[in-house]
C-alpha positions as CSV (number, residue, x, y, z in Angstrom):
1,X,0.0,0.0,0.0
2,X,1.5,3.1,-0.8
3,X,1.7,5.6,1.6
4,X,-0.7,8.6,-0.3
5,X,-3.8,5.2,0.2
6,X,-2.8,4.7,3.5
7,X,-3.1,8.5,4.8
8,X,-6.3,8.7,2.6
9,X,-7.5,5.5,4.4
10,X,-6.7,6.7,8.1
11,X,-7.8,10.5,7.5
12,X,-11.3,8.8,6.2
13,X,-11.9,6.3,9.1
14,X,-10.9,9.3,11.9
15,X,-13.6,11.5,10.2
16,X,-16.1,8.8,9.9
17,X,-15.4,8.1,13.7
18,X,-16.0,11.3,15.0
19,X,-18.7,11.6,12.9
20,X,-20.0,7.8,14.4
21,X,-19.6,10.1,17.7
22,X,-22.0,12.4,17.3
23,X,-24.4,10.2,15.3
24,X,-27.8,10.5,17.8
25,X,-29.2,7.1,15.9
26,X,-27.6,3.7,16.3
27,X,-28.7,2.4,13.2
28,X,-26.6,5.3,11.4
29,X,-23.7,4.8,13.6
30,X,-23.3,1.4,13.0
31,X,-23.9,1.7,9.3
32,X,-20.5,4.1,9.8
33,X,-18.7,1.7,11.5
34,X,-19.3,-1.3,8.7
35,X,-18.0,2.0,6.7
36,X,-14.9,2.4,8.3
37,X,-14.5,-1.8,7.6
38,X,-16.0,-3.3,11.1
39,X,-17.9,-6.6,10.6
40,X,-21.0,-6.4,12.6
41,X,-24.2,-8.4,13.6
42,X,-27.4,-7.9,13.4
43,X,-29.1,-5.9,16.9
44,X,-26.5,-4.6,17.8
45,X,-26.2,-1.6,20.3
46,X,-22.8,0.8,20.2
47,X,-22.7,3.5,22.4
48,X,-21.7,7.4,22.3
49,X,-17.9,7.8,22.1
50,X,-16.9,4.5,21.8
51,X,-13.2,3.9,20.2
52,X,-12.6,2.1,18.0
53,X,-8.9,1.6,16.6
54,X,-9.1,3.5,13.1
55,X,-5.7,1.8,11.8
56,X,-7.1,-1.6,11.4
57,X,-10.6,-1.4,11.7
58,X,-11.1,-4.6,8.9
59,X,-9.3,-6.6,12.5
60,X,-12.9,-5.9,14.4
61,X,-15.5,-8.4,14.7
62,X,-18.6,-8.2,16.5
63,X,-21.7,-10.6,16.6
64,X,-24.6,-10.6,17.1
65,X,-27.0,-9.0,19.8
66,X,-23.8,-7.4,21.5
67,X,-24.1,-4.4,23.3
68,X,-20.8,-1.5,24.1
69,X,-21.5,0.7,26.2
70,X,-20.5,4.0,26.2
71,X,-17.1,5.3,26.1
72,X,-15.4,2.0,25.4
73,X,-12.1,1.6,23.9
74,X,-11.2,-1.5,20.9
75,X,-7.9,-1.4,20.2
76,X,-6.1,-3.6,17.4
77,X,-2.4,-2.8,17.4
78,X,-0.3,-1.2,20.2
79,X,3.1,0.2,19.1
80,X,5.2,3.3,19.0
81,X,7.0,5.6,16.9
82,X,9.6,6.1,19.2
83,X,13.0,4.6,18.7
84,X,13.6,3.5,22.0
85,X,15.0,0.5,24.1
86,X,11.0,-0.2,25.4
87,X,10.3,-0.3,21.3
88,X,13.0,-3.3,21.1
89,X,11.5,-5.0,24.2
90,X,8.0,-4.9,23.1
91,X,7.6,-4.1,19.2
92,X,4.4,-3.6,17.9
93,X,1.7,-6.1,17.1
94,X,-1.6,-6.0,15.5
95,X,-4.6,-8.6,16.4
96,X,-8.0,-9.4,15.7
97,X,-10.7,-8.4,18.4
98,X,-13.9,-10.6,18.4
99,X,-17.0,-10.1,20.4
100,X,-18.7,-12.6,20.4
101,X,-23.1,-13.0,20.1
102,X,-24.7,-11.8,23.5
103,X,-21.9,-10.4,25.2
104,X,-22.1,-6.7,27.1
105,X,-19.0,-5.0,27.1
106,X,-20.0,-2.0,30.1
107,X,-19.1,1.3,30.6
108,X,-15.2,2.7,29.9
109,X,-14.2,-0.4,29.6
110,X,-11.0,-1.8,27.3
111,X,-10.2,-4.3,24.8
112,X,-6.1,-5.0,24.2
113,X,-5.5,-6.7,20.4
114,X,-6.1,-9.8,20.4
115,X,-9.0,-10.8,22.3
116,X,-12.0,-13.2,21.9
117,X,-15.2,-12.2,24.4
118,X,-17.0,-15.2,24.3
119,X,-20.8,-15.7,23.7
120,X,-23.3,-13.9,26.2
121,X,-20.0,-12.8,28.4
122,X,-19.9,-9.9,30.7
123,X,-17.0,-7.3,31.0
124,X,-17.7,-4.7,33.6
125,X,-17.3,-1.2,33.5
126,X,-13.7,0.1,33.8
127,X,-11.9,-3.3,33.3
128,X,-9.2,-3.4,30.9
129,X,-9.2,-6.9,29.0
130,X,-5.8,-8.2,28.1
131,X,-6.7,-12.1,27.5
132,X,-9.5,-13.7,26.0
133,X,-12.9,-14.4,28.2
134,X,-14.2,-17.6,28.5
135,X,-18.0,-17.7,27.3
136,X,-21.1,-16.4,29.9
137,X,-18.3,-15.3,32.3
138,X,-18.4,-12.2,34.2
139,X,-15.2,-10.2,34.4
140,X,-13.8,-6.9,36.1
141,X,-10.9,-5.3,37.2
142,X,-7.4,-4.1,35.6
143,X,-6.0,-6.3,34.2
144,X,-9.5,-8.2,34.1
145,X,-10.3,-11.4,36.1
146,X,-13.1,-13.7,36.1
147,X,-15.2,-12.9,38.8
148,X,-17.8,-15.9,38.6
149,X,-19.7,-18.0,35.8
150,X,-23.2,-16.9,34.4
151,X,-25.7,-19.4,34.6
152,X,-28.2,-18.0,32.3
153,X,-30.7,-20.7,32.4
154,X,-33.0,-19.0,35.0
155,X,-32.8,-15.6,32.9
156,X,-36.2,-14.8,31.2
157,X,-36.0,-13.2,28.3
158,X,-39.3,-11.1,27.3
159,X,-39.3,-9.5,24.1
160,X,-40.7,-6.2,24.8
């Protein structure tokens, strides 16, 4: 890619991001983001100001029926411009980030490149996920930990 596409590429996913942003209609916003190159599901809920990593946005998956809250952050590749000793310890690395159907990412939280949240799983609000999370788990914290296993069984589900 040369690098006139790639600065054409980045300058239109930050402006259809901001614009996502401000978007007061989900269905709009979400048609942005399968702009910008997300895969997305069907009923699926993002929040206001939710960040999404506008390098490798083709890298984001998201199924069906998930809901992100507001103010998340999905990042797909961590690295810096910086030629430093830290840069030769830990060079930069791009992964994929799946959410899988059902799950409920909450509030501020944040999703590290590659991680899987598995079906109907629950990240709560402020945790910072680093490793993938096992399906209809419940985690929190920084780095997140599993806090206990969602049995679902006894959940009734009303449609309206």
């Amino acid at each position: 890619m040369t690098f006139r596409r790639a600065l054409t590429l980045f300058m239109r996913r930050m402006v259809l991001s901001r614009l996502a942003n401000w978007c007061p209609f989900v269905s709009m916003r979400l048609t942005i983001y399968r702009l910008m190159g997300m895969t997305i599901g069907r009923d699926v809920y993002i929040g206001f100001h939710v960040e999404f990593d506008t390098n490798f946005t083709e890298l984001i998956r998201i199924g069906d029926g998930v809901t992100i809250s507001h103010r998340c952050i999905i990042a797909t590749h961590m690295a810096t411009d910086a030629n430093t000793r830290l840069r030769q310890l830990y060079p930069g690395r791009s992964a994929p980030v799946e959410i899988q159907d059902g799950a409920w990412i909450c509030t501020g939280a944040v999703l590290l490149p590659g991680v899987t949240i598995g079906r109907e799983a629950l990240v709560a609000a402020g945790a910072v996920v680093t490793s993938d999370v096992a399906p209809r788990t419940l985690v929190a914290g920084v780095p997140a930990r599993s806090i206990k296993s969602l049995d679902l069984s006894d959940a009734a589900v009303s449609a309206g």
